[in-house]
Backbone as XML, in Angstrom:
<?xml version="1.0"?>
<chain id="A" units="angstrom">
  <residue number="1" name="UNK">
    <atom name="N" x="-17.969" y="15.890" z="-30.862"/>
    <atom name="CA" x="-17.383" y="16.994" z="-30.128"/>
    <atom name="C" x="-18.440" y="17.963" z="-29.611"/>
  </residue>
  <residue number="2" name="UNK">
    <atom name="N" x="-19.659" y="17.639" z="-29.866"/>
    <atom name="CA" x="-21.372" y="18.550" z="-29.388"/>
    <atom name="C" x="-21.276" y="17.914" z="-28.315"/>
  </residue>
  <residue number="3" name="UNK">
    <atom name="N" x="-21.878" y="18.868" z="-27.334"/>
    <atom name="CA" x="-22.525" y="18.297" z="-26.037"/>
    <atom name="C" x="-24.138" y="17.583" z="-26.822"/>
  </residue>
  <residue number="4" name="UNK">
    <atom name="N" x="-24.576" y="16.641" z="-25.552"/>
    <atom name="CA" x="-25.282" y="15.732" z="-26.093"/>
    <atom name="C" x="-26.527" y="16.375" z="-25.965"/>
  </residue>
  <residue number="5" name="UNK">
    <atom name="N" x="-26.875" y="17.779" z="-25.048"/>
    <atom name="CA" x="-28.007" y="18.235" z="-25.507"/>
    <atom name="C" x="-28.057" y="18.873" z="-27.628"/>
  </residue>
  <residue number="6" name="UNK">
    <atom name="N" x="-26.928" y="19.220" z="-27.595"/>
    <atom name="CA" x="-27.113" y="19.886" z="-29.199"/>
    <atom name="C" x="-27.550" y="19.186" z="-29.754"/>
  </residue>
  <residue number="7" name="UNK">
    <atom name="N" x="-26.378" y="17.827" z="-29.975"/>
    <atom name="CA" x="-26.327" y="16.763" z="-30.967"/>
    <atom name="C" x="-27.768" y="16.260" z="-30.689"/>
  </residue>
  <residue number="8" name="UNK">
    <atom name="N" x="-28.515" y="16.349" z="-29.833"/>
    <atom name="CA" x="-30.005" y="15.683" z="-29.886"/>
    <atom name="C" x="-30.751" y="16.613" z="-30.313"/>
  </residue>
  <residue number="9" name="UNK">
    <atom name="N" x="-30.583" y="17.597" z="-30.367"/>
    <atom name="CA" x="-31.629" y="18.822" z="-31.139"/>
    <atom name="C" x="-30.984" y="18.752" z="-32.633"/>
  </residue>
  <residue number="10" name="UNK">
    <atom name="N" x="-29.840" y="19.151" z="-33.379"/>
    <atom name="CA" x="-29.503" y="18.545" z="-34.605"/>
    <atom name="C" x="-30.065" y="17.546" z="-35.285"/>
  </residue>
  <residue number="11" name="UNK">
    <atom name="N" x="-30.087" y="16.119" z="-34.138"/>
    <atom name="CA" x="-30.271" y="15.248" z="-35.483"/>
    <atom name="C" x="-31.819" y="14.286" z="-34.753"/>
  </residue>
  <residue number="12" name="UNK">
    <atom name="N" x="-32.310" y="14.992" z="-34.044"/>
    <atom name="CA" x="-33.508" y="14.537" z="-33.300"/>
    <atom name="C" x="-33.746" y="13.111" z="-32.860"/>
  </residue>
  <residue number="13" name="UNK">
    <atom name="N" x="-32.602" y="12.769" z="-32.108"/>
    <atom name="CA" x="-32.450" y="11.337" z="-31.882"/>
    <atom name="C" x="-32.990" y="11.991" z="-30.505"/>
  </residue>
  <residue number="14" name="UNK">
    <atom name="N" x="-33.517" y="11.039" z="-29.400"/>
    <atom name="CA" x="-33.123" y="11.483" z="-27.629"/>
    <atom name="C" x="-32.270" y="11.446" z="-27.177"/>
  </residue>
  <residue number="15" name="UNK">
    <atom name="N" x="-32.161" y="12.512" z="-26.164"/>
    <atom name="CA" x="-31.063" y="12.581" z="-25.760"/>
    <atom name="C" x="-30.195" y="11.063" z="-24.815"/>
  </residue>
  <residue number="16" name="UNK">
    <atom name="N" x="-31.209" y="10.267" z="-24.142"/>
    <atom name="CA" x="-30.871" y="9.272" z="-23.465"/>
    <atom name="C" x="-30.032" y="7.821" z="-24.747"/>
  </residue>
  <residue number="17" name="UNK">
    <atom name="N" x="-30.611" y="8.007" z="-26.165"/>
    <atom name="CA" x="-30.290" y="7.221" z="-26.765"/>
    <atom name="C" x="-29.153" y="7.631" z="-26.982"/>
  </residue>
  <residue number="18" name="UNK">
    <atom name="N" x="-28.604" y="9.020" z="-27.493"/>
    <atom name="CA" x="-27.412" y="9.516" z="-27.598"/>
    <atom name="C" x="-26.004" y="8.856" z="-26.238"/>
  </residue>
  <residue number="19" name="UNK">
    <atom name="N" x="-26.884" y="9.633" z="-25.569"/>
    <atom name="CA" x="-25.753" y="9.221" z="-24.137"/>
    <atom name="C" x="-25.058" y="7.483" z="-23.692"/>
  </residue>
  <residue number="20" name="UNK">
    <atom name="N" x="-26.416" y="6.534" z="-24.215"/>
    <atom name="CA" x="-26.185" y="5.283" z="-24.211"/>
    <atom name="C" x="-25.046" y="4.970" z="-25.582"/>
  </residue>
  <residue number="21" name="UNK">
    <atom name="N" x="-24.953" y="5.668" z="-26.556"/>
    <atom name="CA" x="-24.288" y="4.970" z="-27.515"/>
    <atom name="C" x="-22.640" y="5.769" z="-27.240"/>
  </residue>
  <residue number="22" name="UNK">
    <atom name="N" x="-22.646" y="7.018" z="-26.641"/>
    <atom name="CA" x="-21.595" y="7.344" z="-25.877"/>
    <atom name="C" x="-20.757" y="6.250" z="-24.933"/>
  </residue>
  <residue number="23" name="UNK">
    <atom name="N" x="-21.866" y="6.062" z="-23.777"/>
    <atom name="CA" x="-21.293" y="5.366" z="-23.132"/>
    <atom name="C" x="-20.620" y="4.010" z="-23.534"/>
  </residue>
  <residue number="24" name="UNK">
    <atom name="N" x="-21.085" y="3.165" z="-24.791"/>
    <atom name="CA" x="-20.908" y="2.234" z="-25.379"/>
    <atom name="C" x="-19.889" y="2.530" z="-25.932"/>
  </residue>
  <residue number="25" name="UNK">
    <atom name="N" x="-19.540" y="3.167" z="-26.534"/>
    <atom name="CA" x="-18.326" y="3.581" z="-27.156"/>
    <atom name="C" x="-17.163" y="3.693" z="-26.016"/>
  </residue>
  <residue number="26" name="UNK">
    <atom name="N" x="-17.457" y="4.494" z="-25.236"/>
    <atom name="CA" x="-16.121" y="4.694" z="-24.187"/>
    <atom name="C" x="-15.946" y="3.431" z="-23.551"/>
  </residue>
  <residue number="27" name="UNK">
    <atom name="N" x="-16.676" y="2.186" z="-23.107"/>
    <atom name="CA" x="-16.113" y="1.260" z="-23.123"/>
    <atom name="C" x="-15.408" y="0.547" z="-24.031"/>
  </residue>
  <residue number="28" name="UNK">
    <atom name="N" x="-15.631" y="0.699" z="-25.346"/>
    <atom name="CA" x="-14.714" y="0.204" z="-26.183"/>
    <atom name="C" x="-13.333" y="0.775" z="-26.147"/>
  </residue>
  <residue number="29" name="UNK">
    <atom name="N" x="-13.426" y="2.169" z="-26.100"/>
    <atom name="CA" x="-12.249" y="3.028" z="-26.062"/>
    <atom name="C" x="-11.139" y="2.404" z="-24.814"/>
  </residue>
  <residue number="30" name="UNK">
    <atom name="N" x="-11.875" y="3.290" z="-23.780"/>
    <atom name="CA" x="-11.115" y="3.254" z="-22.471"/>
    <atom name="C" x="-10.949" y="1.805" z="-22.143"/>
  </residue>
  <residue number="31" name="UNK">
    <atom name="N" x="-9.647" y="0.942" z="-21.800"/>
    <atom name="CA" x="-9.659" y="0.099" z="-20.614"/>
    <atom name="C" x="-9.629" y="0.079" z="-19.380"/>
  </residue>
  <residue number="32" name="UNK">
    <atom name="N" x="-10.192" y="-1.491" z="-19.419"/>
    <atom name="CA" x="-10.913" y="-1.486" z="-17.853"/>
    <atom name="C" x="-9.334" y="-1.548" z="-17.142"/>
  </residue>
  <residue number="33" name="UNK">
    <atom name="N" x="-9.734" y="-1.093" z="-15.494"/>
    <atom name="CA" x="-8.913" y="-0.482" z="-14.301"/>
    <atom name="C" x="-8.202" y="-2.052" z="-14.217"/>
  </residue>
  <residue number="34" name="UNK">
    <atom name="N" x="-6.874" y="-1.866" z="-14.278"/>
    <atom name="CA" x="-6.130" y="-3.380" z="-14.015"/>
    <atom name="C" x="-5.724" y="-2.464" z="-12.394"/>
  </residue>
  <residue number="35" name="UNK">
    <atom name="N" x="-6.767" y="-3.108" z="-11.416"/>
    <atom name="CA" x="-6.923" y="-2.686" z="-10.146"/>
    <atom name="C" x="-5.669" y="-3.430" z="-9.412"/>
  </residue>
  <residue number="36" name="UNK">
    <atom name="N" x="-5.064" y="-4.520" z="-9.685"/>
    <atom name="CA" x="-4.190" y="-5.281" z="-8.972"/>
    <atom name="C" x="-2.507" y="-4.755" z="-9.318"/>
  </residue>
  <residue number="37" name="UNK">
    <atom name="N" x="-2.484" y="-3.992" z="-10.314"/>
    <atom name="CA" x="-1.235" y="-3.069" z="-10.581"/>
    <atom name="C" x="-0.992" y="-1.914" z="-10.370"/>
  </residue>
  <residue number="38" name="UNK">
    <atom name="N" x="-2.113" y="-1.716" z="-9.655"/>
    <atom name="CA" x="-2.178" y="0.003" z="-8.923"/>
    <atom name="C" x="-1.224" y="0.085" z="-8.421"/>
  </residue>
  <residue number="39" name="UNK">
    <atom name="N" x="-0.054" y="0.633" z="-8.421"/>
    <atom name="CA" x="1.068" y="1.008" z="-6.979"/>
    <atom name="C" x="0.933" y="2.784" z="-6.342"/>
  </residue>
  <residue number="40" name="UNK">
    <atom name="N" x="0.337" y="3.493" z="-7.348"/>
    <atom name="CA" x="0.951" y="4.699" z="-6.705"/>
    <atom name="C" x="-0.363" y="6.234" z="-7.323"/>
  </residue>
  <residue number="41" name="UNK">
    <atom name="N" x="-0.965" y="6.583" z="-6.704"/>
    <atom name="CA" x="-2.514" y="7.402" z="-7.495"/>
    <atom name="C" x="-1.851" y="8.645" z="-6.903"/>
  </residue>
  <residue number="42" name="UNK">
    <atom name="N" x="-2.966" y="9.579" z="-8.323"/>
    <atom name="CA" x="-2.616" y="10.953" z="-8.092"/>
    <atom name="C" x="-3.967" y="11.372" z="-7.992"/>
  </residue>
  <residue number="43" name="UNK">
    <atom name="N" x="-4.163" y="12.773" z="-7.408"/>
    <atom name="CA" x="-5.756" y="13.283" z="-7.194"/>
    <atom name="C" x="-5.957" y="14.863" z="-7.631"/>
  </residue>
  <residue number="44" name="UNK">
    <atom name="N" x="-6.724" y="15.184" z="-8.012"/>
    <atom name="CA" x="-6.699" y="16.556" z="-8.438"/>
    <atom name="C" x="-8.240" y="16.824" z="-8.321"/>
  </residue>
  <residue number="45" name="UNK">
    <atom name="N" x="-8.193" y="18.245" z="-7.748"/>
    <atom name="CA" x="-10.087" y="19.094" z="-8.332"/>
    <atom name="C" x="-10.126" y="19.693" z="-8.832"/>
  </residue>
  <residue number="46" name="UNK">
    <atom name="N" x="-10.851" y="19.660" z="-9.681"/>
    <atom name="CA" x="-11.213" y="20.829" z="-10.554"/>
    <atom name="C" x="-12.733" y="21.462" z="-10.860"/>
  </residue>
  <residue number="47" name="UNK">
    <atom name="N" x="-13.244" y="22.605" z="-10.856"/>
    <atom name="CA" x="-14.080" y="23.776" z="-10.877"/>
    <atom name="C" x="-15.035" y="22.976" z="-11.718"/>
  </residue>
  <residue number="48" name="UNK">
    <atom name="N" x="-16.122" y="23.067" z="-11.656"/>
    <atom name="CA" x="-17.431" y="22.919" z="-12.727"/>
    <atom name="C" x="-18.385" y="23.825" z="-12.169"/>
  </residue>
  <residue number="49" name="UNK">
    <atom name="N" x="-18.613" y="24.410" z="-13.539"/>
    <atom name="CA" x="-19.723" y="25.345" z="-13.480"/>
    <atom name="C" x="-19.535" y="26.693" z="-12.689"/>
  </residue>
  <residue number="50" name="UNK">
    <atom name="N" x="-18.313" y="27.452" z="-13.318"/>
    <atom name="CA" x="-17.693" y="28.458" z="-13.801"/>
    <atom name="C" x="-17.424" y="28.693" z="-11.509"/>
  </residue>
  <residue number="51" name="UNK">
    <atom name="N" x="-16.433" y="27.709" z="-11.410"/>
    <atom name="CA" x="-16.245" y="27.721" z="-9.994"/>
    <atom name="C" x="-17.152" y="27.267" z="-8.698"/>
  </residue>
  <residue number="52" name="UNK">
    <atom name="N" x="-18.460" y="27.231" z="-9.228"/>
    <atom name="CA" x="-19.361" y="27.020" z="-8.092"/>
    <atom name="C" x="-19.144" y="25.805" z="-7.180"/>
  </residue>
  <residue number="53" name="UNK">
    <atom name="N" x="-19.004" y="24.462" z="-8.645"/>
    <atom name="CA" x="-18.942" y="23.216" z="-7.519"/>
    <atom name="C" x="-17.775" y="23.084" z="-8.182"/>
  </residue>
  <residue number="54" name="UNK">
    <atom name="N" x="-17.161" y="21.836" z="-7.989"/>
    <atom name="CA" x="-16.161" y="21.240" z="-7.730"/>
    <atom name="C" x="-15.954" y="19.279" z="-7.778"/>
  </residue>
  <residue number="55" name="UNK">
    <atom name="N" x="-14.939" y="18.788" z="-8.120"/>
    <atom name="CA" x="-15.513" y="17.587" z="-9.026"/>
    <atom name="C" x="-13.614" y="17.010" z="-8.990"/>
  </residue>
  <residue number="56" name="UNK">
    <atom name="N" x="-13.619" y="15.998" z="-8.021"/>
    <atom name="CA" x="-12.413" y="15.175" z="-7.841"/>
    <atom name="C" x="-11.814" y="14.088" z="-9.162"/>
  </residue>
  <residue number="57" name="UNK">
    <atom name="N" x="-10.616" y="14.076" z="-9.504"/>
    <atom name="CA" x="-10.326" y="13.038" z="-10.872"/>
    <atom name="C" x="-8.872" y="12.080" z="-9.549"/>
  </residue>
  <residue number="58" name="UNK">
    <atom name="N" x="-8.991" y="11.119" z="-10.061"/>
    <atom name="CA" x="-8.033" y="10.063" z="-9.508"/>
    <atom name="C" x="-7.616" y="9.143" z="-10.411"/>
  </residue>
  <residue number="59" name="UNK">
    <atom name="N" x="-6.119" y="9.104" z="-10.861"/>
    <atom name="CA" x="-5.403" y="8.263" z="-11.675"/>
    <atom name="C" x="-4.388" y="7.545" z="-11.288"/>
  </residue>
  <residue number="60" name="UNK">
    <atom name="N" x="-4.095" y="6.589" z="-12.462"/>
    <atom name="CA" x="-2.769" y="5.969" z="-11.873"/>
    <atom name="C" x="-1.678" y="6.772" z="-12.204"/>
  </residue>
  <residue number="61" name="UNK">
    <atom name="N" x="-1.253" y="6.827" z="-11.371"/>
    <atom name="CA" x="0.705" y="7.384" z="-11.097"/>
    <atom name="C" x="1.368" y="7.604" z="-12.860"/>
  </residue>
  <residue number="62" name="UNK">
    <atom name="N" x="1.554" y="6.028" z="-12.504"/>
    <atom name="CA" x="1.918" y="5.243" z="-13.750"/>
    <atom name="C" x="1.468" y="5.513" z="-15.415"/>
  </residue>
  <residue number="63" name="UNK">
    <atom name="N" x="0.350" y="5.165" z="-15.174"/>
    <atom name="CA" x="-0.050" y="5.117" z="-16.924"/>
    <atom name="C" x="-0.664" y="6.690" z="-17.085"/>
  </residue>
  <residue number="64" name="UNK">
    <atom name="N" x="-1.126" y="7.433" z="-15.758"/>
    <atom name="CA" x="-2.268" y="8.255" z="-16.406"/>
    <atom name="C" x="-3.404" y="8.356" z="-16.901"/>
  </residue>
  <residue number="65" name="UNK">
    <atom name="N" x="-4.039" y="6.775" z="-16.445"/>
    <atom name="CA" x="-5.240" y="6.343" z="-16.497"/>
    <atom name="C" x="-6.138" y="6.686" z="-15.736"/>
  </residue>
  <residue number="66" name="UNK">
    <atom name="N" x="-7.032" y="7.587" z="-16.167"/>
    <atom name="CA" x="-8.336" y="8.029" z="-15.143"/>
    <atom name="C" x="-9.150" y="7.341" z="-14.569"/>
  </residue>
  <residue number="67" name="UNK">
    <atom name="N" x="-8.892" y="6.590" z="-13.037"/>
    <atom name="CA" x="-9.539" y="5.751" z="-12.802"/>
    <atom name="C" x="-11.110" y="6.364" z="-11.984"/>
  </residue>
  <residue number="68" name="UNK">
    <atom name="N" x="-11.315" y="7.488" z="-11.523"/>
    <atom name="CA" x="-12.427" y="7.640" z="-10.927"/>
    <atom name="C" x="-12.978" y="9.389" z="-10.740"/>
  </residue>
  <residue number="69" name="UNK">
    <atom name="N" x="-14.017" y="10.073" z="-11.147"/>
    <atom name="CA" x="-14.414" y="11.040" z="-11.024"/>
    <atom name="C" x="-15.420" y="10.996" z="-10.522"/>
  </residue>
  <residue number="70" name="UNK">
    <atom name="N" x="-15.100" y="12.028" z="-9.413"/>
    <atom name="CA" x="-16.493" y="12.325" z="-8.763"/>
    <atom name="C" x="-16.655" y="13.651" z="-8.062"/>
  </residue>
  <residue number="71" name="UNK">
    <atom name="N" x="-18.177" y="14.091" z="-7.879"/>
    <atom name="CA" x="-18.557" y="15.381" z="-7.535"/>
    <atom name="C" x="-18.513" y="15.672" z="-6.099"/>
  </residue>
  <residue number="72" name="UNK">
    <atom name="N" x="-17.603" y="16.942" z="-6.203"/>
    <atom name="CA" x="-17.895" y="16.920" z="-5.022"/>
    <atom name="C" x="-15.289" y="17.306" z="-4.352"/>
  </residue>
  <residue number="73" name="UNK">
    <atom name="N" x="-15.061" y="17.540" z="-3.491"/>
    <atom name="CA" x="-13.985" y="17.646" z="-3.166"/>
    <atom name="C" x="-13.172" y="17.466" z="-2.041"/>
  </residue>
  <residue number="74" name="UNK">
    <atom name="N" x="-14.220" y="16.959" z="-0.784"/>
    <atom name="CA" x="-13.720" y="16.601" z="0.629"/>
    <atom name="C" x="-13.836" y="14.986" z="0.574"/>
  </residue>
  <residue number="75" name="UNK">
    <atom name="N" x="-13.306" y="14.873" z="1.777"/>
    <atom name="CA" x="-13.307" y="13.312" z="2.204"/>
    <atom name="C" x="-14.369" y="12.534" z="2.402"/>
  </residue>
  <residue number="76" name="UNK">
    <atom name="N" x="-15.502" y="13.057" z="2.581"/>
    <atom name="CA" x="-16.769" y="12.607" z="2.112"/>
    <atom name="C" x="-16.914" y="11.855" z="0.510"/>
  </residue>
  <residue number="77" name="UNK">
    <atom name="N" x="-16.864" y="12.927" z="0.014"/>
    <atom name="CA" x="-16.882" y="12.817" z="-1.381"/>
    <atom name="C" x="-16.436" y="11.782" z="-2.047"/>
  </residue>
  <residue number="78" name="UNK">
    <atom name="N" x="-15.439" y="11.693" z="-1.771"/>
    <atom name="CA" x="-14.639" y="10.615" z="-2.214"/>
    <atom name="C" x="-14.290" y="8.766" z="-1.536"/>
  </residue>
  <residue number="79" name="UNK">
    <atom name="N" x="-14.973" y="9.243" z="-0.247"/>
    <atom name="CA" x="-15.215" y="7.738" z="-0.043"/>
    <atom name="C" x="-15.233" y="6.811" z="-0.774"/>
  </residue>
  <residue number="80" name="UNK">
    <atom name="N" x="-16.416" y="6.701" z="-1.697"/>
    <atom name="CA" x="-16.658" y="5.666" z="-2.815"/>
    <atom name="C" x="-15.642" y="5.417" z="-3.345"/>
  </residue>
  <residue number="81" name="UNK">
    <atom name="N" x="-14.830" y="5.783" z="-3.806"/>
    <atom name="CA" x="-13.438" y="5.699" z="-4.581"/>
    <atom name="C" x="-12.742" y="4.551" z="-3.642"/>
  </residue>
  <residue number="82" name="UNK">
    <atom name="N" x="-12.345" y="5.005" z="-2.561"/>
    <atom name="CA" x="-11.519" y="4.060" z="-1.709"/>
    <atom name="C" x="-12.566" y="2.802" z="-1.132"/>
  </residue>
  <residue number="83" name="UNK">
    <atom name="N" x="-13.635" y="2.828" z="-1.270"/>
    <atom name="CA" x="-14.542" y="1.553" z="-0.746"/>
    <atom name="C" x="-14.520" y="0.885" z="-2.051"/>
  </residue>
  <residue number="84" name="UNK">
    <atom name="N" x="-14.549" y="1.334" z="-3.245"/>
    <atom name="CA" x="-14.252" y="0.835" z="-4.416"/>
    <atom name="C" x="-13.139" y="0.190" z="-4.811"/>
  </residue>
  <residue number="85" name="UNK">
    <atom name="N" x="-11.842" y="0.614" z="-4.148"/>
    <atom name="CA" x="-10.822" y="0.322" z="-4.430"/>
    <atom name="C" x="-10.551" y="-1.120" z="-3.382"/>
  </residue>
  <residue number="86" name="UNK">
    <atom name="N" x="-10.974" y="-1.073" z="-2.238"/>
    <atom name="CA" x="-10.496" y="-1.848" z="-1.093"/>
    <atom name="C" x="-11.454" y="-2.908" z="-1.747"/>
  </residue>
  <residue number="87" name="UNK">
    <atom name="N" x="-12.364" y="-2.931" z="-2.354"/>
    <atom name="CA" x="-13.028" y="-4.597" z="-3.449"/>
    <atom name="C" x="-12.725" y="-5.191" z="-4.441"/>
  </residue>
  <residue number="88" name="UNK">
    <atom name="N" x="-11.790" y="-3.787" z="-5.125"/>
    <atom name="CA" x="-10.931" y="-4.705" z="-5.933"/>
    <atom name="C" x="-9.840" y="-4.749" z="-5.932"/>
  </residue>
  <residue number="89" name="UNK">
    <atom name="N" x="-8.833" y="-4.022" z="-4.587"/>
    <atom name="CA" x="-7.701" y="-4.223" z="-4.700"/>
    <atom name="C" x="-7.226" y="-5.691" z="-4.247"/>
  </residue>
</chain>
């Protein structure tokens, strides 16, 4: 529940080793995007860094599965998402 700068000053691991065993974990956690049952996405932004920027989330309808975050809040931004989607839909 530490951000991964603390937890690397605590227990003097690096911080990059920390973040890798994160990420390892959330693949175990989270499942992967069953991209071919997509019917229906929701989109929302929300504030990072007490309003300055700004940072897009996209899920399924359905389950409430967070399929894609990214920085940033115009149609630019979010390209990747839909070029992403049109390869595996």
């Amino acid at each position: 529940l530490l951000p991964i700068k603390q937890l690397s000053q605590i227990t003097g691991v690096h911080w990059h080793t920390i973040k890798e065993i994160d990420k390892r974990r959330l693949r175990q956690v989270v499942p992967p995007v069953k991209w071919g049952e997509l019917k229906q996405l929701v989109m929302d932004e929300f504030a990072i860094f007490k309003g300055h920027r700004y940072a897009t989330v996209i899920a399924d309808a359905k389950t409430h599965q967070v399929i894609w975050v990214g920085l940033g809040r115009s149609r630019k931004d979010i390209r990747p998402f839909f070029k992403q989607l049109g390869e595996n839909g």
